[in-house]
C-alpha positions, 0 to 999 in steps of 0.5 A, a space after each residue: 500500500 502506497 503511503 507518504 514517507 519522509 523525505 531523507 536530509 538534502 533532497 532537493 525539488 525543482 522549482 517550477 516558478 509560473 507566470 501569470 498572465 493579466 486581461 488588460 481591458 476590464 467588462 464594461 458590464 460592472 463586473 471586473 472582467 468577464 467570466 472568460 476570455 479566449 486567446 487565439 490559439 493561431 497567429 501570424 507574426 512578422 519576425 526576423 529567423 534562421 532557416 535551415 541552411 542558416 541564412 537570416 529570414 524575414 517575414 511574416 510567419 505563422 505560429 500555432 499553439 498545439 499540444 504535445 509539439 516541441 515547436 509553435 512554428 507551423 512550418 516545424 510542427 507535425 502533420 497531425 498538429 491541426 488536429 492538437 490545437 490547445 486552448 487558452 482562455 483567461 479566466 476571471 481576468 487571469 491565465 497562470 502558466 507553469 514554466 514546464 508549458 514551454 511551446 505554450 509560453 513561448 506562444 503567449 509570449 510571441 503571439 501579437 496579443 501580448 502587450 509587451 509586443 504592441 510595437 512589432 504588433 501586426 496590423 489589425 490586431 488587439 493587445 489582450 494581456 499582459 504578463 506578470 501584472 503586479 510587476 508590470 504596475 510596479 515598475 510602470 510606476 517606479 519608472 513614472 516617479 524616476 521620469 518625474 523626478 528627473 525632469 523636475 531636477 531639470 526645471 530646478 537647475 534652469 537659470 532664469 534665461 532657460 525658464 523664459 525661454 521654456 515657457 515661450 517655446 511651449 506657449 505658456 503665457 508669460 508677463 515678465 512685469 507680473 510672473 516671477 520665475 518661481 511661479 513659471 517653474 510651478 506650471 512646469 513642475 503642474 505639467 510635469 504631473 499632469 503628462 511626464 511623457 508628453 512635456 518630456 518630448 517637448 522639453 527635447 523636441 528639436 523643433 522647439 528650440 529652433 522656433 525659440 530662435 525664431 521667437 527671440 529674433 522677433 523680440 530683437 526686432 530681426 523678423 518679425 510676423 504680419 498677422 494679417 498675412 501670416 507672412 515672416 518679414 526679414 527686418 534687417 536693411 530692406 524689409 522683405 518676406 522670408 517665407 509666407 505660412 498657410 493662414 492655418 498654421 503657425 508661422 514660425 513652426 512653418 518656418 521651422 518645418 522647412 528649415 529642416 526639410 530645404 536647403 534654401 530656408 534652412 540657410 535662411 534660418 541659419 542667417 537669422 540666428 546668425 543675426 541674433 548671435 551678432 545682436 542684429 548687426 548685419 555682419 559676417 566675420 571676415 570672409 566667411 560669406 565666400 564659404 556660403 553655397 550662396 557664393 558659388 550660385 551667385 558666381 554660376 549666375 554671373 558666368 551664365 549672365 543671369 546676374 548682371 552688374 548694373 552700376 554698383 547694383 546687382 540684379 537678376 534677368 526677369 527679376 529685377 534687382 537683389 534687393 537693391 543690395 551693392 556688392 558681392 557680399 550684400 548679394 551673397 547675403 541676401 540670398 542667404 536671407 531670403 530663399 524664394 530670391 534665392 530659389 529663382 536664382 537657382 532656377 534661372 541659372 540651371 536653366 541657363 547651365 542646361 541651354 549651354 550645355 544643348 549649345 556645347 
């Protein structure tokens, strides 16, 4: 007769450890999850792998849990695996998986349901579960309280120049003759609370510091914006346009946006905050303006006589005057300013290269 005997001094057992799993959406019938919830037993995934030969593969591949394969990808498993589907069902909310169910966790973990995955998730597809949940919400929140605290270290450290500039990059409405700076860090460290991640992204955002550029070239009176025609106005010698923005957007975050995506307003940003590094003196230091791409369309219009020298002013064919500038470095300049003159410039002189060229 079989009976329970004492287990002799050393003998150890393997710890199976297991892993539970979570429903990450709660019923909206009051209750906290529904009584089950069934987990697709097949799936697509699009992975990178080795073949059979080695070569790396990557594709969509099926996966499919099945009882008794040593393997969850369809193309490894056995003829009869169809017939072998297991099921997978979170009940009340939860799925415990001993660690011994291999092919059933490898599933859980691959299968584009898991939340872990919602990155590489496949199109179409909806997050179900998590695993290990207490875990999960525990590290979500150390690493809130770790995001928190080392923005809220940023904005103590800011001195009063970098605060101001904070709040006028973001739109925060500020009045030097009435809020301190004090009171500017306390609706920083409010935003900080509210959405850690999202004044995280602003804080870093690239183009937030360029329209910050922009924002402190209009205070030195270096551009300035028309707001009836939500037109950028170079204000440095002749007035001219720099760029005119769509009535619906704003115009310094257009400027920006062209700023880094052509080659003729990122030179003219680059002029602007050159300007507002020189306080607004139109100067440039020795002969660094030959360096300027500018320089070299210029000479390529004097070569194909699409600029011409009419008593001390340049100008261009069909365009009349470079801003009625005099000189070789005002032109250059100027060029470098304004990227719509500089723009047709290009253009006539391409035209003019391609006319010599058919001649040649």
């Amino acid at each position: 007769m079989a009976k329970l005997a004492k287990a002799p001094a050393g003998l150890t057992v393997t710890d199976f450890k297991s892993v539970i799993y979570t429903l990450t959406r709660e019923n909206t019938s009051g209750k906290k999850f529904p009584p089950s919830v069934e987990i697709p037993e097949v799936d697509e995934v699009y992975m990178t792998w080795e073949d059979e030969d080695g070569d790396e593969t990557t594709g969509i591949r099926q996966i499919r849990y099945s009882i008794g394969e040593t393997s969850i990808f369809v193309d490894e498993q056995s003829d009869f695996a169809e017939t072998k589907r297991g099921s997978i069902h979170l009940i009340d909310g939860t799925l415990v998986v001993n660690e011994r169910e291999a092919t059933k966790l490898e599933y859980l973990e691959l299968c584009n349901f898991n939340e872990k995955n919602q990155e590489t998730a496949m199109p179409g597809k909806s997050i179900l579960f998590r695993a290990n949940d207490s875990n999960y919400q525990a590290d979500k929140e150390i690493k809130k309280s770790e995001k928190n605290t080392k923005l809220k270290m940023i904005i103590y450290s800011m001195n009063d120049e970098e605060s101001e500039g904070l709040a006028l990059s973001l739109g925060i409405p500020y009045d030097k003759s009435v809020n301190s700076i004090a009171e500017i860090k306390q609706l920083f460290l409010r935003e900080i609370d509210a959405d850690a991640d999202k004044f995280e992204k602003e804080l870093k955002s690239d183009e937030r510091k360029l329209k910050l550029v922009l924002i402190k070239a209009i205070e030195k009176k270096i551009i300035s914006v028309d707001p009836q025609t939500n037109a950028i106005y170079n204000e440095i010698g002749n007035r001219t346009v720099i760029v005119e923005a769509p009535i619906y957007k704003d115009a310094l975050e257009y400027f920006v946006e062209l700023s880094l995506l052509r080659e003729e307003y990122k030179s003219a940003f680059a002029e602007v905050s050159k300007l507002l590094d020189n306080n607004g003196t139109k100067t440039a230091k020795s002969k660094e303006w030959e360096e300027y791409p500018e320089n070299d369309l210029f000479d390529r219009g004097i070569k194909v006589k699409v600029v011409s020298n009419s008593f001390g002013f340049f100008k261009m064919v069909k365009h009349g005057n470079l801003g009625k500038v005099k000189g070789r470095r005002d032109a250059v300049l100027y060029l470098r300013q304004n990227p719509e003159v500089n723009k047709q410039l290009k253009e006539l002189v391409e035209a003019a290269e391609k006319d010599l060229a058919k001649k040649d």
